[in-house]
C-alpha positions in Angstrom: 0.0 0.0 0.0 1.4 2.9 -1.0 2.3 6.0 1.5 -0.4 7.8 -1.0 -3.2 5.6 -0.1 -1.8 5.4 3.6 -2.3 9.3 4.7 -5.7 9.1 3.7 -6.1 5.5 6.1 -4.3 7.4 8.5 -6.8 10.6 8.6 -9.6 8.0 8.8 -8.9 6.6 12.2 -7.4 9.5 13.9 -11.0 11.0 12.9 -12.4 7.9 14.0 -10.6 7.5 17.6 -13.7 9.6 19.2 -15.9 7.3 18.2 -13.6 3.8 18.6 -12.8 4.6 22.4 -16.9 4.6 22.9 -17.2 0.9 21.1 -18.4 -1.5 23.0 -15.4 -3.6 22.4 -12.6 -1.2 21.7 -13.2 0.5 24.5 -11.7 -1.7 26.5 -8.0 -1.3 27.0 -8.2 1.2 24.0 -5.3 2.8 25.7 -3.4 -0.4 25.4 -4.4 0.2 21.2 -2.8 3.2 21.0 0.5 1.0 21.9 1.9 3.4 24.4 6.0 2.6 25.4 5.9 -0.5 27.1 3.0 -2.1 25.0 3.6 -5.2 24.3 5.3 -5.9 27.8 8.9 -7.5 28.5 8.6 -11.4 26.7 11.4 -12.0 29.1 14.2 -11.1 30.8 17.8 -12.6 31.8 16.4 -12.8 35.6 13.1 -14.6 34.3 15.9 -17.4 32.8 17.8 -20.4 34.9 20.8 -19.5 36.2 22.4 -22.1 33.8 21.4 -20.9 30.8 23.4 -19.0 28.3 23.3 -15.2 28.0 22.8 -14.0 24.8 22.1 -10.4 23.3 19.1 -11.4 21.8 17.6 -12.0 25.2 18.6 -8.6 26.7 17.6 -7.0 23.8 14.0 -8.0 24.7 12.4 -8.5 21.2 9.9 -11.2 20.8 10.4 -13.8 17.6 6.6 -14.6 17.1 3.8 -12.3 17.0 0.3 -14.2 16.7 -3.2 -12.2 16.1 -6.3 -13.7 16.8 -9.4 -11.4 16.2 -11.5 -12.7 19.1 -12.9 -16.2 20.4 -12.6 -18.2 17.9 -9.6 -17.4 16.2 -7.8 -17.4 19.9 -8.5 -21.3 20.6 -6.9 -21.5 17.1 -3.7 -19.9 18.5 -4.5 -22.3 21.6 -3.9 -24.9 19.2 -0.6 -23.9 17.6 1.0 -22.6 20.9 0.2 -25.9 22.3 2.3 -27.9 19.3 4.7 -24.9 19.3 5.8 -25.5 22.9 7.0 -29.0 22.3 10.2 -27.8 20.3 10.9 -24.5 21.0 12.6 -23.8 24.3 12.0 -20.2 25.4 10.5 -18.8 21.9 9.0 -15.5 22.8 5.3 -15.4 21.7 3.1 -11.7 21.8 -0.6 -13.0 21.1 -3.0 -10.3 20.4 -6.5 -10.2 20.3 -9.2 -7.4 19.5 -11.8 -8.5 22.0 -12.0 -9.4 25.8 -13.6 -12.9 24.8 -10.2 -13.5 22.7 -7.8 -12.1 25.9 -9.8 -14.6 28.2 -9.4 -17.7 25.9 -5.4 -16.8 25.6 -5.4 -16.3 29.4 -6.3 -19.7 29.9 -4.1 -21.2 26.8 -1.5 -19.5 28.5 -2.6 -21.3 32.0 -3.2 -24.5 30.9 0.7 -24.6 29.1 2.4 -23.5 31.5 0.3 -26.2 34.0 1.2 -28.9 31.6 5.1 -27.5 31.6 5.3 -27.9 35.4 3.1 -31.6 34.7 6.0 -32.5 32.3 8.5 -31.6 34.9 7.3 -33.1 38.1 7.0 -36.1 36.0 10.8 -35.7 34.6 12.0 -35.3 38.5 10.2 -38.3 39.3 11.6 -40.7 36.6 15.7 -38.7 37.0 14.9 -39.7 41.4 14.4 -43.7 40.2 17.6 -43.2 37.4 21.6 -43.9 38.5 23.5 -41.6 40.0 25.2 -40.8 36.9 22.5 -40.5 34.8 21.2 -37.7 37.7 24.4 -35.8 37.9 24.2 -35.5 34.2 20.5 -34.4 34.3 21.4 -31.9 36.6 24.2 -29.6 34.7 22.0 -30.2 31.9 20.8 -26.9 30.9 17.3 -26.3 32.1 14.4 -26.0 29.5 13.1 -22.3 29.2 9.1 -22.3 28.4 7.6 -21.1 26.5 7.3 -17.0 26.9 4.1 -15.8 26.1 2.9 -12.4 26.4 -0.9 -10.6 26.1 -2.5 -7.3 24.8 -5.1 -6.0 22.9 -4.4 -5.6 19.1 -3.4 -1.9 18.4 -5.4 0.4 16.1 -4.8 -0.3 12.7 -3.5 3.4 12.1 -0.1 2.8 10.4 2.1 5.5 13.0 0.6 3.2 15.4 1.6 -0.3 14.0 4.8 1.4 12.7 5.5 1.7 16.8 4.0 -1.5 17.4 6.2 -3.6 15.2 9.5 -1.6 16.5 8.7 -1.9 19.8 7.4 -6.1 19.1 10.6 -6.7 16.8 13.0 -3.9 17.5 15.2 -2.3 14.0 15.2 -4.6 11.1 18.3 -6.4 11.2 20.8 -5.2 8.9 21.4 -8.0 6.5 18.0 -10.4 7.0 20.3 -13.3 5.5 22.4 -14.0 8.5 21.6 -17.8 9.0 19.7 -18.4 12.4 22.2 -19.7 15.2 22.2 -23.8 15.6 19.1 -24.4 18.0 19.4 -27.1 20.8 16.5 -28.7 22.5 18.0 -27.1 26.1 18.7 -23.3 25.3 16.6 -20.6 24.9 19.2 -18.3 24.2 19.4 -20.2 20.6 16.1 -18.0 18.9 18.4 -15.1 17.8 16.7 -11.8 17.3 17.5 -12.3 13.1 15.9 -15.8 13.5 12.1 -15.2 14.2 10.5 -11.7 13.0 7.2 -13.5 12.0 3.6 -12.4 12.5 0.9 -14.8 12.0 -2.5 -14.0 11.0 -5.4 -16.1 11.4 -8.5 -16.4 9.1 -9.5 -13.3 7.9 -6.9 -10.6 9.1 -6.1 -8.0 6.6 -4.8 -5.1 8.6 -3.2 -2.5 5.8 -2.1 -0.5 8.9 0.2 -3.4 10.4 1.3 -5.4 6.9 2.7 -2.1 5.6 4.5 -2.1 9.3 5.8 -5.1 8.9 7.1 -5.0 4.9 8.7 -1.4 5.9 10.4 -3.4 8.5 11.0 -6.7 7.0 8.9 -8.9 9.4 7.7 -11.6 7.3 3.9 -12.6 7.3 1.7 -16.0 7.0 -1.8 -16.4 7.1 -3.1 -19.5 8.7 -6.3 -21.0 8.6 -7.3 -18.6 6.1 -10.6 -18.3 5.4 -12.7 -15.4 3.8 -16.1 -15.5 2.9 -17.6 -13.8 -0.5 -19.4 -11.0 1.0 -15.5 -10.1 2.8 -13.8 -10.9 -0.6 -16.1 -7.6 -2.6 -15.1 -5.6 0.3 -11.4 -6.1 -0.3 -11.2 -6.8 -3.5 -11.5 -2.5 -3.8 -8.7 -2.3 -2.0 -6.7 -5.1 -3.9 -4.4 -2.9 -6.4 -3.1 -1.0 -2.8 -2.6 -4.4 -0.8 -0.9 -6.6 -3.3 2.2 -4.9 -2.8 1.5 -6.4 0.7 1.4 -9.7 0.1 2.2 -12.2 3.1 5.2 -14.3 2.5 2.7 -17.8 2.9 -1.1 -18.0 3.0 -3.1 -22.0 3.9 -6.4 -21.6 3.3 -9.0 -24.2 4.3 -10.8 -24.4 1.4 -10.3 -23.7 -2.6 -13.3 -21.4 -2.7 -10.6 -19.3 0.2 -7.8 -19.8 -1.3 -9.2 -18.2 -4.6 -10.2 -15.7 -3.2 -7.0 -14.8 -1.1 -4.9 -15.3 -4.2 -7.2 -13.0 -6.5 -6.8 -9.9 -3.6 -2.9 -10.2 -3.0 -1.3 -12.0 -5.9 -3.0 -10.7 -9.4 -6.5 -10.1 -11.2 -6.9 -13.3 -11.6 -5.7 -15.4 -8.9 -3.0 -17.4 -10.5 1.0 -16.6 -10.4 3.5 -18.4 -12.2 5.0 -20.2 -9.4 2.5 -22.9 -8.9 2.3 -26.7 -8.0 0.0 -29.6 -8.2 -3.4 -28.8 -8.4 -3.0 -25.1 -9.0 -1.8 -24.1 -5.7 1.5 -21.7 -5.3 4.0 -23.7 -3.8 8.4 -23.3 -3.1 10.4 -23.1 -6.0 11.8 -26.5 -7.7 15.4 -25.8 -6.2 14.5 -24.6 -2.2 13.9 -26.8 0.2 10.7 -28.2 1.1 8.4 -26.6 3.7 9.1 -27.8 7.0 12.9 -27.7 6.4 13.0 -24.0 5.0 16.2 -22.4 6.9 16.5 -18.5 7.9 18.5 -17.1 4.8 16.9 -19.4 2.2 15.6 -17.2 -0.4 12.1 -17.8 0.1 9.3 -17.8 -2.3 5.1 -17.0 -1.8 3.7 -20.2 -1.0 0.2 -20.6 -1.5 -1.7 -23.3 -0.4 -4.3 -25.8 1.2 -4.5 -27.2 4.6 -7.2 -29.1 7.1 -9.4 -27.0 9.7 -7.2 -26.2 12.6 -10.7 -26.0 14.4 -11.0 -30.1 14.0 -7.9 -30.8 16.7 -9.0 -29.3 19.2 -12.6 -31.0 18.6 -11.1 -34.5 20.2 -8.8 -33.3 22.6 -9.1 -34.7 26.4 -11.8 -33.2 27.9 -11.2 -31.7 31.1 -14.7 -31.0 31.6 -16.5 -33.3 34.4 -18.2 -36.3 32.8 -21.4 -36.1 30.7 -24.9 -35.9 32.6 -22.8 -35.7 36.2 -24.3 -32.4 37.3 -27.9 -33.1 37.1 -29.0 -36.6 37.6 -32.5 -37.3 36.4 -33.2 -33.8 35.0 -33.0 -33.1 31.4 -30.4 -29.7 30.3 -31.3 -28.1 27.8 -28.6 -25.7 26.2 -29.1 -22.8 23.9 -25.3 -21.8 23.5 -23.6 -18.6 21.8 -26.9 -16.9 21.3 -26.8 -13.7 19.5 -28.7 -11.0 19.8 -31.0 -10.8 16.2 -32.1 -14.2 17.3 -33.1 -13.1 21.0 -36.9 -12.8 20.4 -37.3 -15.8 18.4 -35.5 -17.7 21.0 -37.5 -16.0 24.3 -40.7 -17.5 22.3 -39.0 -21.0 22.0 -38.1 -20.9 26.0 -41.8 -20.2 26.8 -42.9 -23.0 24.3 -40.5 -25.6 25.3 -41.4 -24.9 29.0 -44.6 -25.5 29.1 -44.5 -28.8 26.7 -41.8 -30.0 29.4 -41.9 -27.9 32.6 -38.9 -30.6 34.3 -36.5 -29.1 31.9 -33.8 -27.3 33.2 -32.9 -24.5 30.4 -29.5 -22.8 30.0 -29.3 -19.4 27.9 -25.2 -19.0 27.2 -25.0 -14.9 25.1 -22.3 -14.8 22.9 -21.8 -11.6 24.3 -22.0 -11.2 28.1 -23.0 -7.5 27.4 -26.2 -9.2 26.4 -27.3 -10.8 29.9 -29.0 -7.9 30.9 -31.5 -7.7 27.4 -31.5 -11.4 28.2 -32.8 -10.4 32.1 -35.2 -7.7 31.1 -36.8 -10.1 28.3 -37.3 -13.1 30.8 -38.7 -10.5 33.9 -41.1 -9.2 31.4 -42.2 -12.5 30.3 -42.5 -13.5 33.5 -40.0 -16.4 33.7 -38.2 -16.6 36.8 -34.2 -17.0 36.5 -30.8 -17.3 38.0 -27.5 -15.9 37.2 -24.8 -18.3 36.6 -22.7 -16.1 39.0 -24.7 -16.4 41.7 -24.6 -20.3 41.7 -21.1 -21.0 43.5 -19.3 -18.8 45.6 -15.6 -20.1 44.3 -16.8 -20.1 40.6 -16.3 -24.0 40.8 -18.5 -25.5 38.0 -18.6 -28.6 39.6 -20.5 -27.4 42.8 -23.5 -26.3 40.6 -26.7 -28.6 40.1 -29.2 -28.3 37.4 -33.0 -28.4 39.0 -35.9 -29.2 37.5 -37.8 -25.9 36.1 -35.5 -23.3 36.3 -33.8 -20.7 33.5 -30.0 -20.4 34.0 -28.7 -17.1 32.1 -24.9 -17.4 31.9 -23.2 -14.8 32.5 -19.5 -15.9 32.9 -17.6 -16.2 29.6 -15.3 -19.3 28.9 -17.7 -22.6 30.2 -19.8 -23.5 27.0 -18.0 -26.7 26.5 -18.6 -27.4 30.0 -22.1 -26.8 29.7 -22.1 -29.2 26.8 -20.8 -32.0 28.5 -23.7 -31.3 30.9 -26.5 -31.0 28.2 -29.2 -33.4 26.8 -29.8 -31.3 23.5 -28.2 -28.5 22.6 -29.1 -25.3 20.0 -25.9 -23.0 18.5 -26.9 -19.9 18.3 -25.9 -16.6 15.3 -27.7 -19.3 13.1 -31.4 -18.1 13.2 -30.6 -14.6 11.8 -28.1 -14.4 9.1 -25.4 -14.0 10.9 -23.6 -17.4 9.5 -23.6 -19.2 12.8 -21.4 -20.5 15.7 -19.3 -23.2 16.5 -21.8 -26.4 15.9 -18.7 -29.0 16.2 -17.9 -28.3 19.6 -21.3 -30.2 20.8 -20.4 -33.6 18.8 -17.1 -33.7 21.1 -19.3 -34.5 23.7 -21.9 -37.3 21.8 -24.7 -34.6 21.5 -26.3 -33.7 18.5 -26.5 -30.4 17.8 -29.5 -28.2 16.2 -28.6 -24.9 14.6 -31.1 -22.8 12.1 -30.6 -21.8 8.5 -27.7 -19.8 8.4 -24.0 -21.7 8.6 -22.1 -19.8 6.0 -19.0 -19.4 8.6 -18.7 -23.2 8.9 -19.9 -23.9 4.8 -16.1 -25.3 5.4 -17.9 -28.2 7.2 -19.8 -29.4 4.3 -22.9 -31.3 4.1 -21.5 -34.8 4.7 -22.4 -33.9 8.7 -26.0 -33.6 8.1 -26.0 -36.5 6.1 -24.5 -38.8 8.6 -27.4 -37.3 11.0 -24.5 -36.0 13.3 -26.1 -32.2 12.9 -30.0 -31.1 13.2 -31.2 -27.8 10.7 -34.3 -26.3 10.9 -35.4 -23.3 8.9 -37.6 -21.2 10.9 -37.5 -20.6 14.7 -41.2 -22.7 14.3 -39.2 -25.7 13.2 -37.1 -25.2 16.2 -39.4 -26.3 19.4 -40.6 -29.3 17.8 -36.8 -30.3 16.7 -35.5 -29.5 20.1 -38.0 -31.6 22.2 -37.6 -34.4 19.9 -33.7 -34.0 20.5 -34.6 -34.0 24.4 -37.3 -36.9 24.5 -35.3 -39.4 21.4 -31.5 -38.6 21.6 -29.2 -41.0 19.8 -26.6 -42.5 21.7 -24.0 -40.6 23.3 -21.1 -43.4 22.0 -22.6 -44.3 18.8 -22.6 -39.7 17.6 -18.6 -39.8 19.3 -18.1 -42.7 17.2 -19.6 -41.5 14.1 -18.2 -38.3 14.7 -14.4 -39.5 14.9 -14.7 -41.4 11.7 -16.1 -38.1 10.0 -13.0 -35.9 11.9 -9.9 -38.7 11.1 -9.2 -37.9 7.6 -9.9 -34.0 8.2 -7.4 -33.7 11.1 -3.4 -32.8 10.8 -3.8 -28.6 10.2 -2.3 -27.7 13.3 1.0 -29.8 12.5 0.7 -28.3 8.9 0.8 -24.7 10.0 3.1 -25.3 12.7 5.7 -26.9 10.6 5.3 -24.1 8.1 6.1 -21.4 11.3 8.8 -23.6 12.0 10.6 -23.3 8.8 10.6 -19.6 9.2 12.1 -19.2 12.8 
């Protein structure tokens, strides 16, 4: 994007700041967004290190080799995902995740929780089995160099003003290097002080993030750019397909898309008119050149080339993974749950109408209204004291927050207002509705309910998970109605004839097997670049 095009961006959003620090989700940390001096926060320091590990400059320097960006929920279990593979081989890589909504900061707090729980796991575990080992085999453990973790940091994503990123990537990355070939230093398995500050410089982008401001940062500084898990539906492709001529100069150094239709589409905005480029592999899709190395062994100096490709869902790992939820139908004994998760709020009145329905035709149902927004609950409280329905707070259930103390009763309306415990309540549920899916609003995550043997219902609109295909319905392991009247009967027939918890998980692991692997793909791509 060219500085001509840029000033006039610019004017935009100093014009708009006004108005952006009275959004309902900007405003939140929106002074973090204007990236004031210390934004992105020390990734670590020398005294954050063991003693015994190496010093390098890269390490006082305080830069961070990895920059993710995940928009909000969604897109920050997806970072869940690849820090979670990431930490396996990478020793002290410094991470800054960013997010643009509260939802995405709580998700990262707790990816960032549950690694660092599974770290100390893993090294309990490693203490136990060096106690049982010979004595030499423990002296040696102990001068062995101690394992940094993985050092991840958390903030809002800044305004996409470019004198804003501009600060944001110097102060994330520090000056570009002077010579960008200077081959990474050899990595070991025991020394943080290995990631050089020439060896990472990478942002990742997930889905659909096309930030002019902070690409034209990072080309100006020479930070190179993938997009994972890309995805972009047509009614986002017209709107940057105007701005195409001004971002192709942009172009990230490696886009996977999960699907063709995406990929298209992503290749048409950044790479020419008509989507192709004369680097391409099998089946159409840009790949390395015939003399560079393969992805997955690329090396920092390689002269690199766009690569432009395919790869599985990200969003199916994490549909299998152990569930740390307590164990289905635990909380509530004889009552039947009844979930209506990630509601949004063009569907609201529809679904008010359903709740009264479906509580009359069963009154010993026990009815749980999750928002997708917790600014919501209070529409959602004034909605069901108008109508008369008497309801509880999830908040008010447990006085530690402990999900496990709370017990589903007959006849009651639970409004949820703590963010972060949908699966949870779907390991709890008998039938289960996913919500932005009545309105056209392209729905919710409708997967996450198979993970726990249920069946899920959702209305006519799915065009965010069109990725999905209609193989699910097929198989009977998803429920669509068309009209919130199609949804009361379909829901009480969920409730009163369920299929079998095992028989959906087993079905639904024979639909996920051959659609699984994306998180490996993308890691070993990120991999190939540090």
């Amino acid at each position: 994007m060219t500085s001509g095009v840029l000033t006039p961006y610019s004017l935009l959003w100093k014009a708009a700041r006004p108005l952006l620090r009275r959004h309902k989700r900007l405003r939140q940390g929106f002074e973090q967004r204007l990236v004031p001096s210390d934004w992105p926060g020390a990734p670590i320091s020398q005294s954050d290190l063991p003693s015994n590990l190496p010093t390098a400059n890269s390490i006082a320097q305080n830069y961070f080799d990895l920059w993710i960006q995940a928009a909000s929920g969604g897109e920050s279990y997806l970072a869940w995902e690849l820090l979670r593979v990431l930490s396996r081989d990478n020793p002290g890589l410094r991470v800054l995740c960013t997010t643009c909504t509260s939802q995405g900061l709580e998700i990262l707090r707790q990816a960032k929780a549950a690694l660092e729980t599974q770290r100390q796991a893993k090294a309990a575990l490693e203490t136990q089995r060096q106690a049982k080992a010979a004595p030499e085999t423990q002296r040696q453990a102990q001068n062995a160099p101690e394992p940094a973790p993985l050092a991840i940091t958390l903030n809002y994503l800044p305004l996409d003003e470019p004198a804003i990123m501009k600060r944001a990537v110097e102060q994330v990355f520090g000056p570009q290097p002077s010579n960008q070939n200077i081959p990474a230093t050899d990595r070991t398995e025991n020394s943080a002080a290995s990631y050089s500050h020439s060896g990472g410089r990478l942002l990742i982008l997930l889905e659909t993030e096309i930030w002019p401001g902070l690409l034209a940062a990072c080309r100006a500084a020479g930070v190179r750019v993938l997009i994972l898990n890309a995805r972009m539906t047509e009614g986002s492709y017209r709107a940057y397909r105007l701005l195409a001529p001004w971002l192709r100069p942009l172009a990230p150094d490696a886009i996977l898309a999960t699907g063709e239709d995406d990929l298209k589409r992503f290749c048409q905005i950044f790479d020419s008119q008509d989507g192709q480029n004369k680097n391409t592999g099998e089946n159409g899709h840009y790949a390395p050149l015939a003399d560079e190395a393969p992805v997955g062994s690329l090396k920092v100096g390689q002269k690199q080339t766009a690569l432009r490709d395919l790869m599985p869902n990200i969003k199916f790992d994490r549909l299998l993974l152990p569930l740390l939820a307590p164990s289905p139908c635990s909380l509530h004994q004889d009552t039947p749950v009844l979930v209506l998760g990630s509601v949004r709020e063009e569907e609201e009145a529809d679904l008010a109408r359903a709740v009264e329905s479906i509580l009359r035709k069963m009154p010993q149902l026990a009815l749980v209204i999750a928002p997708r927004h917790m600014h919501r609950v209070q529409a959602w409280s004034e909605q069901l004291a108008a109508a008369g329905l008497d309801f509880c707070l999830r908040s008010k259930l447990t006085d530690n927050n402990d999900f496990s103390q709370i017990r589903f009763l007959p006849g009651r309306i639970y409004l949820w207002d703590v963010f972060g415990e949908l699966g949870k309540l779907y390991s709890q549920a008998d039938a289960v509705f996913v919500g932005g899916s009545l309105a056209p609003l392209g729905g919710q995550n409708f997967l996450e309910p198979l993970a726990y043997g249920l069946v899920p219902c959702i209305g006519p609109s799915w065009s965010n998970f069109s990725w999905v295909g209609r193989e699910l319905f097929d198989l009977g392991l998803a429920r669509q109605v068309q009209s919130a009247e199609e949804l009361v009967p379909a829901l009480l027939e969920l409730l009163t004839a369920p299929r079998s918890r095992d028989e959906v998980l087993n079905d639904f692991r024979r639909y996920l097997k051959p659609r699984q692997g994306g998180t490996l793909k993308a890691a070993d791509l990120i991999q190939s670049y540090l």
